[in-house]
N, C-alpha and C positions, 0 to 999 in steps of 0.2 A: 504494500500500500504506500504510495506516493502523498509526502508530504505537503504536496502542492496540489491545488484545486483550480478544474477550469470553470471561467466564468458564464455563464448565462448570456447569451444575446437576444436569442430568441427561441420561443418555444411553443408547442402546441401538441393535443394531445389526436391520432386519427380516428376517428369512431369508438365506438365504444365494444366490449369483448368479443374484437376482431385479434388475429394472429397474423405475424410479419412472419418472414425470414431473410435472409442474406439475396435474394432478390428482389427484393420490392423496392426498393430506393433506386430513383437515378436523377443524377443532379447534372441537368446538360441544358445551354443556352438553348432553347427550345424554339424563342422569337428571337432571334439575334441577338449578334456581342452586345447591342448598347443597351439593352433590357438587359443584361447579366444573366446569370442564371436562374434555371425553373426546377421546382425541387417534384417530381412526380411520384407518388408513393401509391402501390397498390395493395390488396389484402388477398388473402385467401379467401374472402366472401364474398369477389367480387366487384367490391367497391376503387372506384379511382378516382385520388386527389391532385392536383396541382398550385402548389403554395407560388407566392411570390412573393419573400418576406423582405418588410420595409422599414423596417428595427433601426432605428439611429442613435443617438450618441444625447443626449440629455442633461446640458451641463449645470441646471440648479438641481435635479434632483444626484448629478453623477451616477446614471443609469442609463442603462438603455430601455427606449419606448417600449420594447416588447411585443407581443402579437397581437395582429388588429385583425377583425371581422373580415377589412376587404382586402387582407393578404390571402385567403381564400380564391384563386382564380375559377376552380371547377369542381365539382364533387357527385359522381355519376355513379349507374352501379351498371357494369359491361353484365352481368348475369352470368357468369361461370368465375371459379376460379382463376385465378392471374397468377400464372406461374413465372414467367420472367415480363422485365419489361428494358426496350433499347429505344435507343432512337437515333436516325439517321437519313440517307437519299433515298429511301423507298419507292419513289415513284418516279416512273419514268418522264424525259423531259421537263425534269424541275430540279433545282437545285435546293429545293427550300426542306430543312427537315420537321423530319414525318414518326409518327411514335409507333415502335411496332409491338402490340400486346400480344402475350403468347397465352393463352388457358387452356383449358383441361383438354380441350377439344378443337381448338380452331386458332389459328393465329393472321390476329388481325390487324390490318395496318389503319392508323387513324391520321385525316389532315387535323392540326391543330389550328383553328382559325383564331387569333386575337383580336377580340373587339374593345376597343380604348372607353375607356368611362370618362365620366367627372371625378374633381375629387374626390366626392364623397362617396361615389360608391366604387372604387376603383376600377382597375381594369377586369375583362372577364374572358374567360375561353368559350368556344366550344369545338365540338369533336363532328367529322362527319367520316363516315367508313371511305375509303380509297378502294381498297378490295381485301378478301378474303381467302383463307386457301383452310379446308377440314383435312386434320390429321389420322391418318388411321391407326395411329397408335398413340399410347399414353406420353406425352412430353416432358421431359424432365430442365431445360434450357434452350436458350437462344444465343447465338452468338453471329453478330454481323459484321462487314467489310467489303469494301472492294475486292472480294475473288477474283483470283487470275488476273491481277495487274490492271483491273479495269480505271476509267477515271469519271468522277463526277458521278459514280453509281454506287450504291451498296445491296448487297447481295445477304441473303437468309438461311441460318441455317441451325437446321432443329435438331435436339438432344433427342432421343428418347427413352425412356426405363430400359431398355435392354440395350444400349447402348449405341442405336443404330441413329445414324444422320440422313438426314432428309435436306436435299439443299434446291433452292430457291432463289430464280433472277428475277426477282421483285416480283410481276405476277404470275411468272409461270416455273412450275414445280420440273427440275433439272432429271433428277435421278436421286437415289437412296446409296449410302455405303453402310455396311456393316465393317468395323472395325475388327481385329484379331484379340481373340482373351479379355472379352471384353461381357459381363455379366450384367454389370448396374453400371448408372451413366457414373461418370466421372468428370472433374474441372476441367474446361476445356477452352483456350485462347486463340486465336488470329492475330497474327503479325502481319501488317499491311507491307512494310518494307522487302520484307524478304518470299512474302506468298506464302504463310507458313500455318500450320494448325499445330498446337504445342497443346498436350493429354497427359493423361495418366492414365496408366493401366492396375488392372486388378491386381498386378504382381507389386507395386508401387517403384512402378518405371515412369520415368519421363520420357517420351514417346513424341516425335516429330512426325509430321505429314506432310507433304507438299502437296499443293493443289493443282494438279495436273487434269485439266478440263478435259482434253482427248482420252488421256486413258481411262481416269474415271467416268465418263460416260461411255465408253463403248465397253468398261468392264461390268456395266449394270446393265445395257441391253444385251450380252454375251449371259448372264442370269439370268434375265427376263426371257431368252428363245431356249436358252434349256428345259426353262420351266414349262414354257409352252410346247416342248418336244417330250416332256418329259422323261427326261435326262437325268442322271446322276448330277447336281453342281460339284465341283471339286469342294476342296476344304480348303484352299487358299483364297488369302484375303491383300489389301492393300496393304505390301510392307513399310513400316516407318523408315525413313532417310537415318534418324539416329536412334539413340535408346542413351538413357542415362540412370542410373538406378540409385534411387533417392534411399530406400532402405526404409522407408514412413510411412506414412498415410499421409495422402496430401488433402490438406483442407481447402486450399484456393490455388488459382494462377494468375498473375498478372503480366503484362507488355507491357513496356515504359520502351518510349524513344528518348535515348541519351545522347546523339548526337545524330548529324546527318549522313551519315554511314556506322553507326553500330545502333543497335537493338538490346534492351536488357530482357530476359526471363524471371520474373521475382517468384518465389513458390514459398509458399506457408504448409511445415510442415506439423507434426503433431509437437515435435521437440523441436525440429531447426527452422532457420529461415533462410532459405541460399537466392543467390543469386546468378543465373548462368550467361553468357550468349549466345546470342541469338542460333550458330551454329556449332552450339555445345562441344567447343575443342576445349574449353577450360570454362572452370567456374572461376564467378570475380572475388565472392567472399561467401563462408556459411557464418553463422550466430547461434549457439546452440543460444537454447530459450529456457530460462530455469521456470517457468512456468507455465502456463494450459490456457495457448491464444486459443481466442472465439473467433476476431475477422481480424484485417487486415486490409492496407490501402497503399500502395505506390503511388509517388508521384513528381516531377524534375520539378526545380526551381529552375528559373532561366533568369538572366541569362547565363549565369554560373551552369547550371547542368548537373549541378549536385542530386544526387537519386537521394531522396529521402523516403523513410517507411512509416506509416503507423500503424502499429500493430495493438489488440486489446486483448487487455489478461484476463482471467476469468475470475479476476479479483476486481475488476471496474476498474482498469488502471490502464490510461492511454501510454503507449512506449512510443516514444520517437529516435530513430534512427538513421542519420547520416554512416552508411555501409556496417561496419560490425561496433561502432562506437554510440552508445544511446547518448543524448542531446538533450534531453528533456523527458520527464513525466507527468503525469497531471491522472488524478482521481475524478473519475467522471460520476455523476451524481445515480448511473442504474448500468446496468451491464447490456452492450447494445450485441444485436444479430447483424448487423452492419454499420459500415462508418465511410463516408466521403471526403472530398474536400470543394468547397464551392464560392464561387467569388459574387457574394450580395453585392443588393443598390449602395451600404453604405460600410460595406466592410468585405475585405479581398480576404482568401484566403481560410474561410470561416470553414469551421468542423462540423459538418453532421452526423449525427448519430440518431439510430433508429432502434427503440429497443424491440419484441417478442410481441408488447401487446399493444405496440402504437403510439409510443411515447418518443415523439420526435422534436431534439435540438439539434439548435445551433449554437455552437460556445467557442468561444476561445481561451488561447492561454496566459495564464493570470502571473504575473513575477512575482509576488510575496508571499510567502508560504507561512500556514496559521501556524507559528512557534516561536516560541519567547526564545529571546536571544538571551541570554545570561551577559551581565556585563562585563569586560576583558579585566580580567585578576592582575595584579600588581606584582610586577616579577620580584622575588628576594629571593634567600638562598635560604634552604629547607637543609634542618638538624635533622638528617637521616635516624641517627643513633635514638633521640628524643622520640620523634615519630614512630619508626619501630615498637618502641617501650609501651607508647601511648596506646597502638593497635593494640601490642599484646591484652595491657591492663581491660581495655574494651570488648574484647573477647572474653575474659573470663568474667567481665562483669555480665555482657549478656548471656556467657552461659548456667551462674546462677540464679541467674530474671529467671530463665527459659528453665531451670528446673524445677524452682519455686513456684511458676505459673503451671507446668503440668503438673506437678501432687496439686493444686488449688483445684486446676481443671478438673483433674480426676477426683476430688474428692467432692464440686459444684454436681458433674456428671452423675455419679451418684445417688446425688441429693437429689435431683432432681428428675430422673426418669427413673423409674424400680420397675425391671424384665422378672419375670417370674415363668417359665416353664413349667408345668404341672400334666402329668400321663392319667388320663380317666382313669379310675381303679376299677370301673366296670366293661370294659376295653381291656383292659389289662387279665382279668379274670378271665373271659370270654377267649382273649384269646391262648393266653395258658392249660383252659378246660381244652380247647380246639384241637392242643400239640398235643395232649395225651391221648384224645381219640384218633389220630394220623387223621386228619383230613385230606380231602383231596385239595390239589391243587387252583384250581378253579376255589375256594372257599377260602385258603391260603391266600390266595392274590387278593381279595377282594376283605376280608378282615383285617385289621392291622390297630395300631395304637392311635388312639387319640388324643393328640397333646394341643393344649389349651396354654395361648400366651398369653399372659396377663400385664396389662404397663400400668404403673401410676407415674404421675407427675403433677408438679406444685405449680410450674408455667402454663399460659399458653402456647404450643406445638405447634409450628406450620411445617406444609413439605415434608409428614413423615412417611417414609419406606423401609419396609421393615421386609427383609429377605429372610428366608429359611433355607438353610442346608446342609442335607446329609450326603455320608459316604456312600457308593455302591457297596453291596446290591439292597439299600435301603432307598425306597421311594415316596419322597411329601409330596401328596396329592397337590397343596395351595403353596406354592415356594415365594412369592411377592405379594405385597399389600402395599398399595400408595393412598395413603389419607391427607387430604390439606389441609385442614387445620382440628385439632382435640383442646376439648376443654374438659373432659371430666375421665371416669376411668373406660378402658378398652379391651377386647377380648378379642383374640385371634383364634380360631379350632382349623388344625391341620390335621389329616390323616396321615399314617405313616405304615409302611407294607413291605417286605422282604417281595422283591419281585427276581428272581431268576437265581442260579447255583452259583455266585462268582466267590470267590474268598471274602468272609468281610475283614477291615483291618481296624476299622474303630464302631464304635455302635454309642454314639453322640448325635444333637443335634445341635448344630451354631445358629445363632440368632443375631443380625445384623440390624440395627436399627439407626436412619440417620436424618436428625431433622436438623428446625432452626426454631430458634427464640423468636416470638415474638416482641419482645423486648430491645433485640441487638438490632445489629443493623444486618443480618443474614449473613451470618459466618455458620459454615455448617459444619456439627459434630454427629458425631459417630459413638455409639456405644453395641457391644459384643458382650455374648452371654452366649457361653456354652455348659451345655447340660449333659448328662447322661443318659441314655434310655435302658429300660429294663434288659437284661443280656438276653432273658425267657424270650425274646421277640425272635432269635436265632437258635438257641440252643436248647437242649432238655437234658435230663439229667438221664443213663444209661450206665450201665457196670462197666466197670471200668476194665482195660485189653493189657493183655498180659505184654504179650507181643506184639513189635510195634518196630518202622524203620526209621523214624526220623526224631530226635529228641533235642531236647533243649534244658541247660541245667543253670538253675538260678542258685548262687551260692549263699548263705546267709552269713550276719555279721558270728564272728566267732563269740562274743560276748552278749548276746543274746538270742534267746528258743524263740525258734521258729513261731508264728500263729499258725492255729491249727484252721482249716480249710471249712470247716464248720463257720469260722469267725469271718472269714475272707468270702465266704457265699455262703450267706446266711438265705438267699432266695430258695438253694436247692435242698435246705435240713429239710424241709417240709416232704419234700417226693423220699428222699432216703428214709425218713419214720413212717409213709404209708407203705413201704415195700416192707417193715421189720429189718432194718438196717442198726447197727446202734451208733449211738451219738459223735465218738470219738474216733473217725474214720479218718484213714492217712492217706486215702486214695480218693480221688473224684471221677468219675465219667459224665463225657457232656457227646451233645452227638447233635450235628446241623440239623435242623430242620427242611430243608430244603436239598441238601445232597449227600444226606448219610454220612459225613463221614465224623469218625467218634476222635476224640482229643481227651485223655487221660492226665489230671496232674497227680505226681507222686508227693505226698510229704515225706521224708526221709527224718527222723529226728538224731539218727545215728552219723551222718555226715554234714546235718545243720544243713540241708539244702533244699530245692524245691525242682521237681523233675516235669516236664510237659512234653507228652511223648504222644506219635498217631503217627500212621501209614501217609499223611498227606502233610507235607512241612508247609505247606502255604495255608492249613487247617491252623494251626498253633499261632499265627500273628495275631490274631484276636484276643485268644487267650492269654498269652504272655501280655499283652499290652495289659489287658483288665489285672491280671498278678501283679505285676509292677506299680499300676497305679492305688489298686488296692492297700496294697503295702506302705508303698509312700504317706496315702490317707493317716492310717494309722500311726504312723512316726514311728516305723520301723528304722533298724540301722542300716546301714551301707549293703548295698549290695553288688556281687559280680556275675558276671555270666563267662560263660563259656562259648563261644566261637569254634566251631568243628569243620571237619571237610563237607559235613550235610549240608550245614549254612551256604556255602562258599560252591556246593553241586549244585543248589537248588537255584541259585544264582546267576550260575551260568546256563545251567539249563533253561529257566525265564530271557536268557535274555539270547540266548539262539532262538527258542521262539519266535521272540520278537521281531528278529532283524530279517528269521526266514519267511513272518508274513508281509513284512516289510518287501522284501522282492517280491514275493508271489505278487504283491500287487501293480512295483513297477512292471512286472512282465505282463499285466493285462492292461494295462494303462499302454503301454508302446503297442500291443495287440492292437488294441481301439484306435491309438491313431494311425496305424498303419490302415486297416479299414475305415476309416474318416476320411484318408485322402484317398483308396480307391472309391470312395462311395462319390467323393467327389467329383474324380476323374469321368465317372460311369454318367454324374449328372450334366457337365458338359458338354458329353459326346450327343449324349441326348437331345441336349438345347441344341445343337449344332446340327442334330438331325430334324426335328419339328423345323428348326429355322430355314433348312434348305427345299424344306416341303416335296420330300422326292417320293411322289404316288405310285412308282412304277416299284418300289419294294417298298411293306408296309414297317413301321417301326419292329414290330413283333420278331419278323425275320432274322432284323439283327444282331437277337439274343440279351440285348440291352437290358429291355424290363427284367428278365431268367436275372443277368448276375446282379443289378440292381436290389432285387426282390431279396436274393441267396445273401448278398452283403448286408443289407439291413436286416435280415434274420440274424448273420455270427455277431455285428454290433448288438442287438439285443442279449443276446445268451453271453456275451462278456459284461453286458451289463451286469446282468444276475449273478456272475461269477466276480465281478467286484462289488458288487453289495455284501456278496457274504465272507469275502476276502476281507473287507473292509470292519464288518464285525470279530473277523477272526484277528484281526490285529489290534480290535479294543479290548479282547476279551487277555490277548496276551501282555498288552499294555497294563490292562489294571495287574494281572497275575507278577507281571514285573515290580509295579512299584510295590505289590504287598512282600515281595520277598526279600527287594530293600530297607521296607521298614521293620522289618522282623531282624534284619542284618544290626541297623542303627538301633535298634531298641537293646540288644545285649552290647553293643561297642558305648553308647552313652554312659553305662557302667561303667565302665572300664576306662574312660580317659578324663580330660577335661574338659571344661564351657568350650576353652576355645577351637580344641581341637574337633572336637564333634559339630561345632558348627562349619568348619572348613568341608569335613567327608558328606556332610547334611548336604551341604550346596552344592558339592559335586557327585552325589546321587540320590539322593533324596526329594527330588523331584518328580512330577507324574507325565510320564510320558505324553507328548501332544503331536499328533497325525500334523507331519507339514511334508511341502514338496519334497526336501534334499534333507536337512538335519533333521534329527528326533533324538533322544533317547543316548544312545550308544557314541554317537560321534560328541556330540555336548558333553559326557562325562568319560571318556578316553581323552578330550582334551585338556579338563579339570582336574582329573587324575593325575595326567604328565605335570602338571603344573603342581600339584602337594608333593609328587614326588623328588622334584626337580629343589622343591623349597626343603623339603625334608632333607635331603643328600648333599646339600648346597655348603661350603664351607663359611664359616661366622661373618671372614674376613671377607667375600667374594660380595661382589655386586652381581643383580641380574641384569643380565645384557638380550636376553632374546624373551617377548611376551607375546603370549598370543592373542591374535585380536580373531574376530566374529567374521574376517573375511580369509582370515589362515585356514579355518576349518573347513574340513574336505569332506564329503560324502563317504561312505565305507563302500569300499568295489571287490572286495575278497575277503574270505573267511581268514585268512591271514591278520586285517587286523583288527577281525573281530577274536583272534585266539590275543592278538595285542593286548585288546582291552580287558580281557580277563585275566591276563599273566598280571596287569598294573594296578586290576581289582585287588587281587592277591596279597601283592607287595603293599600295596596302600595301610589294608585291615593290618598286615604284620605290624607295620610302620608306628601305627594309630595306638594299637592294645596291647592297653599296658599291663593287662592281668594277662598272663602266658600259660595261660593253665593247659590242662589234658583235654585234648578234644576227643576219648572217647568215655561216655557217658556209662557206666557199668550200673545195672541193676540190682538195687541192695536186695538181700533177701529178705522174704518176709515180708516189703513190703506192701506188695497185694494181697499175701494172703491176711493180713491182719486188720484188711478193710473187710 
């Protein structure tokens, strides 16, 4: 956004919810040089204006007059759309210009008669038809000129949606070209100097034509008697004289004469703006564009010759450009579909601008720019040493403000909004009687918990949103609530449901809540409440399994006895005394609800430890989390774990998973596009064959529809095969981060704050589907880097860092065996408890449950 604003000269609004585009504007002396310019603006509804603004300069108010009733010359409605509009020698035997209107259907040439007013009611037009020519195809542009060198004549010639030209010596219609690779119309110019038509192709080529009248007319009655013999037509078309390959989408084309023997080519592209000539042996300059032009305007200053550009951003911001060096900018008051340049009764050189819905200026540009100058500071010579000192002291004075203000904040917070989580207890019953009866599934999904948010607060609230959410495979019915303003108390009811078999890793729900004070001036806070949900919503209690492959051993402090598991899940005493269990059991069994699989914890009171053992290691990260945190609750002592080769198998195992649905899907994703561009290909042979209308073999013959039909069949069936490709790399995704955080959960024991937050960020994060990195490449590079810092000598600097454009994709199992050799060495590096990684089975102690 440009610090500068253009001024207002004059302005007016075109009808009312009509719609423009990048053709409706043309600013051309209509009635001659000494009238100036006529501004003619058409709509897609039809309608057609002709301005003649008379805006002048106002020296007691220092204004200009602005728009008058009889700056209005014409305002008609032609009854069709008005796709382009030009003007020029359209009729034969006159030199006087003639306005040629293109719509949906016909393109019409009109004389502009000018009839002189009085003062008071200005001058006025009117329109009477010259002649007409009906198009049989839908038209996309007009573009006119002297073709073929003529003088004192201009010549017509029609775009249309498919990209085929129709051209026309004023009123009689020449012959048709169909261009080559050519689908949808494209921008397209005439160079009068050189005889030239300058295109774009669908490849985004810049593509030259010469207008050669002989060949192109005898090469379209050579079409016309085939068809009439009916003949095969060839597939060759009119070859372009050059080709220049922009590598963009090109949004426009302009010609500018820059001298009397050279021709400039201006071209707007999505990102550049180049400039070529006329017989594209070299370009003069490109400008890459840091930001997203809408139009664009060429045009010379004389007598100098300087080519200058304006270009508009899609920020409202005019750019002016003398070749790759911008000149000026100005902030325009709406974001225009087009922009000119035009020379008023009392002002040369004026800008128009036409926005979308008919909001058409005329402005210029303004020298003072709206911004306080600061006034020029008094040179002396600055005590580095004093100043230095001074920051420091200013930092640390703001950073006990800034601590003192958050305990204030956090304790105001508090005070002032109360989150309250609460689980139905008849929900909760309902659904625990459910799990003992095994229900079916279908019953399963549709039962669940119902938890009730409750908030109080002592202000008035506006803008509150208050988010809910849980982990997979736990699913809140109601996850957002947006209320604008609360004055008294509030209750939120979300339902909550185990939907599908994935591992769970936590069974909580977080509650975000973030409003504003009515009292402040709209600073928004944030308050967070997380809770716990019943563990019975997943698990039940079962006998506990003797035998078992994956275990997990939690050590206890040596100077205090264990709690016994009675005290730690007090939910499941109740199921052990209706089965005749007795009270002081060492052993627990729990078993999913939804995909069988059982998780046994050991008490051991003979080695002071806590054992969490089951055939399924990505089964036990729920559990062990609830153990840990349990205990913490309690203010139990220190605890360590154990790290085994299971942990560190099941780890890698997750994360080959991962990387092998990760290809499965690039290989159907290259699949798809490889049949994307034959389906392509099969479409324009198609179009090439409807278009040559060749009756003597019917389309069907030449197989076309067969592979067409065959290709959009395998494109579908890899659809389906990446849909489920696609869920197979979420399901292996989540399975990954749950056996990271079962990894993190026994290493947090085991080291310190800091260190466990370094291995946290370098994999403790949840996998997310993107094109090129996920998962594996982000923490092999995070990895290298703790190890790098880890191994690094006291004295050493580091001299080599990685950045976000270093990281490379994984392209062989190679180094994905990398990243797990660095897994390894990482965990080694990190834990500091070195204990025995195989977990041996005291005796006794199942049988004494």
């Amino acid at each position: 956004m440009s610090l500068f604003k253009t001024k207002e000269w004059w302005r007016t609004v075109c009808g009312a919810q009509e719609t423009f585009d990048g053709r409706c504007l043309l600013v051309t002396p209509l009635f001659g040089e000494e009238k100036k310019d006529a501004i003619v603006v058409g709509s897609h509804d039809g309608y057609l204006r002709i301005y003649s603004p008379s805006s002048q300069w106002i020296e007691e108010t220092r204004s200009p007059s602005g728009y008058k009733s009889t700056d209005t010359m014409l305002e008609t409605q032609i009854g069709d759309c008005i796709v382009d509009i030009k003007a020029g020698k359209f009729v034969s035997g006159s030199q006087d210009l003639r306005l040629a209107i293109l719509t949906s259907s016909k393109l019409l040439v009109y004389n502009a008669i000018l009839i002189d007013g009085s003062t008071e009611y200005g001058d006025r037009c009117d329109l009477k038809v010259a002649y007409e020519h009906s198009l049989p195809r839908h038209p996309a542009s007009l573009t006119t000129g002297p073709f073929g060198g003529v003088r004192g004549r201009d010549f017509l010639c029609v775009q249309c949606l498919d990209g085929t030209l129709f051209f026309y010596e004023q009123e009689v219609f020449v012959f048709s070209q169909v261009l080559k690779n050519r689908l949808l119309p494209e921008p397209i110019v005439y160079i009068a100097r050189n005889d030239l038509f300058v295109t774009a192709s669908t490849s985004w080529f810049l593509e030259c034509y010469r207008y050669d009248y002989r060949f192109l007319h005898h090469h379209h009655h050579r079409q016309r008697q085939w068809q009439r013999e009916r003949r095969p037509i060839p597939a060759d078309s009119h070859e372009p004289d050059w080709r220049y390959n922009i590598g963009e989408a090109i949004l426009d084309i302009q010609a500018v004469t820059l001298s009397s023997f050279e021709a400039g080519i201006v071209v707007l592209g999505e990102r550049h703006l180049y400039c070529l000539k006329d017989n594209c042996t070299s370009v003069k300059y490109a400008k890459r564009l840091e930001y997203k032009p809408l139009c664009f305007r060429a045009y010379v200053i004389e007598p100098d010759g300087k080519l200058m550009v304006l270009v508009i951003a899609d920020t409202s911001t005019l750019m002016i450009y003398e070749g790759t060096r911008l000149k000026w900018s100005a902030q325009l008051p709406f974001a225009p579909v087009t922009v000119a340049r035009a020379q008023l009764q009392h002002l040369d050189g004026a800008i128009m601008a036409l926005s979308e819905e008919g909001r058409l200026e005329a402005c210029y540009l303004g020298s003072e720019p709206g911004l306080f100058i600061a006034p020029p500071l008094h040179s002396r010579r600055y005590d580095y040493a004093a100043a230095e000192q001074q920051l420091a002291d200013l930092r640390a004075l703001l950073k006990r403000k800034k601590s003192s203000e958050d305990r204030a904040n956090d304790a105001t917070l508090d005070a002032e909004l109360i989150i309250a989580v609460n689980v139905s207890p008849e929900d909760s019953a309902r659904s625990s009687n459910g799990d003992r009866s095994n229900r079916n599934d279908q019953n399963d999904r549709q039962d669940g918990q119902s938890n009730r948010l409750h908030a109080e607060w002592l202000t008035t609230l506006r803008d509150v949103q208050v988010c809910i959410d849980v982990r997979k495979p736990l699913i809140a019915t109601d996850t957002f609530c947006a209320i604008s303003n609360l004055h008294d108390r509030h209750s939120i009811e979300t339902r909550i449901h185990v939907d599908g078999d994935l591992p769970a890793i936590a069974c909580e729900i977080d509650v975000i809540v973030s409003y504003r004070r009515d009292t402040e001036d709209g600073n928004l806070r944030t308050v967070r409440k997380t809770s716990q949900l019943p563990l019975k919503m997943m698990l039940q209690s079962c006998p506990p399994e003797n035998v078992t492959t994956f275990t997990t051993v939690l050590k206890g402090d040596d100077h205090q006895p264990l709690l016994g598991l009675a005290r730690l899940f007090p939910e499941f005493t109740g199921d052990r005394t209706q089965t005749g269990q007795k009270q002081n059991w060492t052993a627990l069994g729990l078993r999913y609800t939804r995909n069988g699989q059982g998780v046994t914890i050991v008490s051991g009171n003979a080695s002071n430890r806590y054992r969490v053992q089951s055939n399924d290691g990505l089964s036990t990260t729920l559990v062990v989390r609830q153990l840990i945190d349990r205990l913490a609750d309690r203010k139990y002592g220190n605890l360590s774990g154990t790290i085994g080769q299971d942990h560190l198998r099941l780890m890698h195992s997750r994360i080959e998973a991962h990387y092998n649905a990760r290809r499965k899907i690039d290989g159907i994703t290259n699949a798809i596009g490889l049949l994307t561009i034959q389906l392509r290909n099969i479409e324009k042979k198609m179009l090439r064959a409807v278009r040559e209308r060749n009756t003597g073999s019917s389309l069907s013959d030449t197989g076309l529809p067969f592979l067409f039909e065959s290709t959009y069949r395998a494109i579908l069936e890899r659809l389906e095969d990446l849909v489920e490709a696609r869920a197979e790399r979420e399901r292996a995704g989540h399975e990954l981060y749950c056996s990271a955080r079962l990894l993190l959960l026994i290493l947090r024991m085991n080291t310190n704050e800091e260190k466990y937050a370094t291995i946290e960020a370098a994999i403790g994060f949840e996998p997310r589907p993107c094109d090129k990195l996920d998962w594996e490449e982000i923490a092999d590079a995070a990895l290298a880097t703790i190890l790098r810092s880890v191994t690094k000598n006291p004295g050493t600097t580091e001299t080599k860092s990685i950045t976000w454009n270093s990281i490379t994709p994984f392209a062989s199992v190679k180094e994905l065996a990398k990243l797990k050799k660095r897994l390894g060495h990482a965990i080694e590096r990190l834990d500091e408890a070195k204990g025995s990684d195989i977990a041996e089975i005291e005796p006794n102690d199942l049988a004494s449950s």
